[in-house]
C-alpha positions in Angstrom: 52.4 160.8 41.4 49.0 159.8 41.1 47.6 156.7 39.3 45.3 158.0 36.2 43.7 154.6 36.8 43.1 154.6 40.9 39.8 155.0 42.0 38.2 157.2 44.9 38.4 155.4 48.0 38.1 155.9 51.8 38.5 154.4 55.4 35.5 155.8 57.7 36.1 154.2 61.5 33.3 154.1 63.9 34.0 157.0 65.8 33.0 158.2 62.2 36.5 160.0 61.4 37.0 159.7 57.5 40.0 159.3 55.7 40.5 159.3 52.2 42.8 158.1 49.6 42.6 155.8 46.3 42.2 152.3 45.5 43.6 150.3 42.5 39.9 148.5 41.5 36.7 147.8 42.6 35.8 146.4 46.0 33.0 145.4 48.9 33.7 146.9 51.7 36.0 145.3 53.9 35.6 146.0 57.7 38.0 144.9 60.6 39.8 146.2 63.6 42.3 149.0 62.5 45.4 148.6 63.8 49.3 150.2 63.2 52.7 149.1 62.8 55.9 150.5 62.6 57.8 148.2 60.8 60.0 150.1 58.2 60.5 146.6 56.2 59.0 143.0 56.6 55.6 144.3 55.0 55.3 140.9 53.3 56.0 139.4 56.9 53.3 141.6 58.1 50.5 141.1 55.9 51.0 136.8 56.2 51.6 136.7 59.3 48.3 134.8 61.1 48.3 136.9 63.4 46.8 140.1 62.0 44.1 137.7 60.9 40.9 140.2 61.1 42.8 143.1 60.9 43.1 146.5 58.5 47.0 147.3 58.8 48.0 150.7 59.2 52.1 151.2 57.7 53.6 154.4 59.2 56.2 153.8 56.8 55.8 156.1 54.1 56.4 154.2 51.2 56.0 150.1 51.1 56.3 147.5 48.1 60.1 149.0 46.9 61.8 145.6 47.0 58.4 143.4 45.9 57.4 139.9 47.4 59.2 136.8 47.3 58.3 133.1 47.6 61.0 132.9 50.7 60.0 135.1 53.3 55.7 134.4 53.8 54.8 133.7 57.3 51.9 131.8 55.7 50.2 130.7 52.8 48.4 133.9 51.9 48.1 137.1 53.1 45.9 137.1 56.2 45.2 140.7 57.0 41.6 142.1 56.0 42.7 145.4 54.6 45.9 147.6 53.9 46.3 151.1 54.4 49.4 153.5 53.1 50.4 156.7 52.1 52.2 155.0 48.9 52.6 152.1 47.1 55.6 151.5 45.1 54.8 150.9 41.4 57.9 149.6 41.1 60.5 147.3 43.1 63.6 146.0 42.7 65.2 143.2 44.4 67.3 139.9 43.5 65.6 138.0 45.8 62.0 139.3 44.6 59.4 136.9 42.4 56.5 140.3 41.7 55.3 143.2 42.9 53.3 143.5 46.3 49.5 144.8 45.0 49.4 141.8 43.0 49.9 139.3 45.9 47.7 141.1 47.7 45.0 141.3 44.4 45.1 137.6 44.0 43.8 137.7 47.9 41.2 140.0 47.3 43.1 142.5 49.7 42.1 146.2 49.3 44.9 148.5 49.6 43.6 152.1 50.2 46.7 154.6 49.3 46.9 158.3 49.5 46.0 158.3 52.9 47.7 161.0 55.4 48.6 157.4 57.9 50.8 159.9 60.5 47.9 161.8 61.1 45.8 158.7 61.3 47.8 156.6 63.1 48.0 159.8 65.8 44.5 159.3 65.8 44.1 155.7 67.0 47.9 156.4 69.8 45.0 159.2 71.0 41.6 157.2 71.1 42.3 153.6 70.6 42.3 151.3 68.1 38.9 150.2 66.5 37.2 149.0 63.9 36.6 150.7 60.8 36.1 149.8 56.8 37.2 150.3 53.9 35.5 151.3 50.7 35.0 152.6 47.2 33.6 156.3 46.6 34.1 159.7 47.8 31.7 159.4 50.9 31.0 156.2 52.7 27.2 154.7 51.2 24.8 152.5 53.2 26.1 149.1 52.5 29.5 151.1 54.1 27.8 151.7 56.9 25.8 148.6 57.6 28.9 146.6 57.2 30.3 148.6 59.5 27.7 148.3 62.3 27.8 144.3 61.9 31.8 144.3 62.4 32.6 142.3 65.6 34.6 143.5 68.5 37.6 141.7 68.8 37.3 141.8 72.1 35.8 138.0 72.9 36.7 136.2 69.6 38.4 133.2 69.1 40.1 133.9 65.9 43.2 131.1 66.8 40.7 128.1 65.8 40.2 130.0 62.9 43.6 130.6 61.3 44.9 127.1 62.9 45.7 123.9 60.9 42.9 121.4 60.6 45.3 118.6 60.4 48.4 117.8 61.9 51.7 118.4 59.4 55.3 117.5 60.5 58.4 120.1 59.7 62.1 119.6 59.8 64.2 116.1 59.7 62.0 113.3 60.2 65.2 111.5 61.7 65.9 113.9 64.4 65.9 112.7 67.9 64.3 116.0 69.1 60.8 116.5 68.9 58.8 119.1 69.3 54.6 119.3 69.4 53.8 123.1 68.1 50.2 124.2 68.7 49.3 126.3 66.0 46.9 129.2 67.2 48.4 131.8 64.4 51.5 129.9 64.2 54.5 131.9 61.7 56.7 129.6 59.5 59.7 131.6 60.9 59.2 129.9 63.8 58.8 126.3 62.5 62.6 127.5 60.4 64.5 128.3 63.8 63.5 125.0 65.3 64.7 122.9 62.5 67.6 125.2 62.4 68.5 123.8 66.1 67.9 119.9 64.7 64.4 119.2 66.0 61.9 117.3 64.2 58.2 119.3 64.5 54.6 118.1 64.8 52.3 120.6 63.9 48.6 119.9 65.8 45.2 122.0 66.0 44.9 124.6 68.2 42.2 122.0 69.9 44.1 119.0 70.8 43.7 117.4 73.8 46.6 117.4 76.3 46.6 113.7 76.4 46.7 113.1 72.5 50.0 115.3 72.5 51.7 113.0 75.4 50.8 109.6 73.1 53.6 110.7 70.8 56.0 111.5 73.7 57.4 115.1 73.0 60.8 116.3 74.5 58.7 120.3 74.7 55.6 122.2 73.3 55.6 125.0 72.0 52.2 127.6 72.1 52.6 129.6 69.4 51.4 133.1 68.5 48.0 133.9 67.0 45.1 136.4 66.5 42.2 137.6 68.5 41.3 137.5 72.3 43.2 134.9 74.0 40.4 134.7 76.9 38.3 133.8 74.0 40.3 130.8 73.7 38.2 128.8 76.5 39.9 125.5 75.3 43.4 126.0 75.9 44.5 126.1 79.8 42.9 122.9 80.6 45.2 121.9 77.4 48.3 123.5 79.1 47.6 122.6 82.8 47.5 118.6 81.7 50.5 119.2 80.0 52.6 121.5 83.1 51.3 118.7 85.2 53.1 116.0 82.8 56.3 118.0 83.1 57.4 118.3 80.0 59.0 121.8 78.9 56.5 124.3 77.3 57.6 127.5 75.1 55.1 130.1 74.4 55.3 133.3 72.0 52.7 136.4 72.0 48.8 134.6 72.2 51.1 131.3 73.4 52.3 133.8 76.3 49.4 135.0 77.3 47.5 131.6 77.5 50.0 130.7 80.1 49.2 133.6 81.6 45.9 132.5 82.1 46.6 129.2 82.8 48.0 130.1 86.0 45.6 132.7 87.1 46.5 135.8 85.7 44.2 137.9 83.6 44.3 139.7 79.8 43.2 142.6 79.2 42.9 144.5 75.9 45.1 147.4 75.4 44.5 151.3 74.2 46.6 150.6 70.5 48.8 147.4 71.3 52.5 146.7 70.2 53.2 146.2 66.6 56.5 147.2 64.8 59.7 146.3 65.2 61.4 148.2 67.5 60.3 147.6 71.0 62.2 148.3 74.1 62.1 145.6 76.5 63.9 144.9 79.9 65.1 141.5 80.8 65.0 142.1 84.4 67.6 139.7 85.8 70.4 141.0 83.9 69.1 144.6 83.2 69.8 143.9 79.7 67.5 145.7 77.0 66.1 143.8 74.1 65.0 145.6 70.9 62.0 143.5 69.7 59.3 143.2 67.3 55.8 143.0 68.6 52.4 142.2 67.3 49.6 142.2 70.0 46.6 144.0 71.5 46.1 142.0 74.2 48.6 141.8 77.3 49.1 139.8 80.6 47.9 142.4 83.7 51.1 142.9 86.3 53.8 144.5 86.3 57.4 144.0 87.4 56.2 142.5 90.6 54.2 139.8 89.4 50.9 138.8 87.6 47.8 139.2 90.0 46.3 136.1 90.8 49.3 133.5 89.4 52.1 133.4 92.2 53.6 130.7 90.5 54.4 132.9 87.4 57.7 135.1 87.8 57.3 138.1 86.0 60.9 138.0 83.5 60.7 141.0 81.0 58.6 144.4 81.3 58.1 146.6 78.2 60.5 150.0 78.9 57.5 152.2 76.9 54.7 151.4 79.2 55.7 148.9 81.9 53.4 145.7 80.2 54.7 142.3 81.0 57.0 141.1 78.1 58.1 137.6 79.9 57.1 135.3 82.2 58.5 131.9 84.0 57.3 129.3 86.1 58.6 129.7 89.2 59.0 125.3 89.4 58.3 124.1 86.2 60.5 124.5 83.0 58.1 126.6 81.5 58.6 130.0 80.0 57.9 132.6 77.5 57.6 135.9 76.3 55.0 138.7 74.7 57.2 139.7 72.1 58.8 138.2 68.8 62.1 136.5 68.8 61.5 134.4 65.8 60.9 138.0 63.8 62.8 137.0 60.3 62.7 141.0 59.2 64.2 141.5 63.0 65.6 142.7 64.9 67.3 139.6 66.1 68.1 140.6 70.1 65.9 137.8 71.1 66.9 135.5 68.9 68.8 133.3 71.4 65.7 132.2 73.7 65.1 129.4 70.8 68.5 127.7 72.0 67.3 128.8 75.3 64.0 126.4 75.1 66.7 123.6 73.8 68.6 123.5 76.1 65.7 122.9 79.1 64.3 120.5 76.6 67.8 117.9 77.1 68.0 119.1 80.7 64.3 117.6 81.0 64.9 114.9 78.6 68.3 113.4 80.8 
């Protein structure tokens, strides 16, 4: 039913398709690379997660906001995507675990949510030409300030959105008497991720996306992990001198999504940006020594180039898990080193869980290495 109080709204992207719906107030435009998911929950994972940082969300899921936000389950402190986009917005939830309703979180962030739109018939749009940027406004038509903000919206291809999103100061998680200790770089990083490794005893220090290799060996870790994040990782010029000082230390590095794809570059592969990307959480992915499949959640635009042969350019990578949907590498592994890690999510709180394990996986190398 339609809200007597919604205003005209509409998303114009810059092949200059126009969609329309409603929005719940007043806005400025708000213009960023349009992207989809398929998640069918986890919105509130979604939205916080850093790494949809410069982003308008696209839900295929018809409805979203039924079971309302909670203080438990944010990836982050706020939400972090630009826009959101749906076909309809619950007005009202219901949940035991739930603290309000999901337009006010994203109100208090100054998050347009554009409703009423048709998303399967937009989201067939961007499977056919691509994801790309587009905006979000008030009124029937898109004006002149629209437009303009339009034309000034960056590519993503080239930015360095992880310094961005990461910490500015270093922050420890977990027991501070736990023998275990792990240095996370946080390009994007997901609190998720920070849970799972207390969960398995370590202690956790949190440092800047640009921290030198050698600050990170003064406090003597027993891994690192490279964690996921936003934008172009060949943008982010400052991390595989970072990553080779710290393979060449020896200690055990773990890396998820942008974390992934940096070793990828650190070796001598190359990135390169992909028609519509991966997001949603049910991924098909091959773990090739075992043939075992892996149903996964994914959130990237951005992929290692190879295949299940290897990544051109790095023979020291082993190529470890290929998505079954298109044949992109999902996993990698240094063919010497204990180093490893994979494209997709195994941290994903909303789930699926069938990766789950590669967090007891990293332990384990970590007291190999450390005996």
């Amino acid at each position: 039913m339609t809200d007597q109080r919604s205003l005209p709204g509409f998303l114009l992207l810059e092949d200059g398709t126009l969609f329309r719906g409603r929005l719940d107030r007043a806005i400025t435009p708000a213009v960023a690379e349009v992207v989809f998911t398929t998640n069918m929950t986890g919105y509130q994972e979604v939205y916080s997660d850093p790494s949809y940082q410069g982003q308008i969300v696209v839900m295929t899921a018809p409805m979203i906001g039924n079971y309302g936000i909670n203080t438990e389950d944010p990836e982050s402190g706020s939400p972090q995507v630009a826009g959101v986009v749906l076909r309809e917005l619950s007005r009202s939830y219901s949940n035991w675990r739930a603290s309000g309703d999901l337009r006010s979180w994203l109100a208090a962030s100054n998050v347009p949510i554009l409703e009423g739109v048709d998303t399967r018939r937009l989201t067939r749009h961007l499977r056919s030409v691509g994801v790309m940027r587009g905006v979000i406004g008030a009124g029937d038509e898109p004006d002149d300030e629209a437009r303009a903000a339009l034309d000034a919206c960056p590519s993503m291809e080239g930015l360095d959105l992880a310094s961005r999103v990461s910490t500015k100061s270093e922050y420890a998680w977990g027991d501070p008497r736990s023998s275990t200790h792990i240095v996370a770089y946080d390009y994007g990083i997901k609190r998720n991720i920070l849970r799972l490794f207390e969960a398995e005893g370590c202690r956790v220090t949190v440092v800047p996306a640009t921290t030198p290799h050698n600050e990170v060996l003064e406090r003597s870790p027993d891994g690192v992990f490279l964690s996921n994040g936003p934008g172009d990782p060949a943008a982010v010029a400052y991390a595989p001198d970072t990553i080779r000082g710290l393979a060449a230390a020896g200690v055990p590095l773990f890396g998820i999504c942008l974390g992934h794809q940096l070793l990828g570059l650190t070796f001598g592969g190359e990135t390169v940006k992909m028609p519509y990307g991966h997001r949603g959480g049910n991924h098909p992915v091959k773990e090739l020594a075992t043939g075992r499949v892996l149903i996964t959640s994914q959130n990237h635009g951005f992929a290692v180039r190879g295949d299940e042969q290897g990544v051109p350019g790095a023979p020291a990578l082993e190529v470890t898990h290929v998505n079954l949907n298109d044949g992109t590498v999902e996993g990698l592994k240094h063919r010497d080193q204990p180093i490893f890690a994979v494209q997709y999510h195994p941290e994903a709180a909303p789930g699926p869980h069938d990766a789950r394990p590669l967090f007891r996986e990293f332990m384990e190398t970590v007291r190999k290495t450390r005996v």
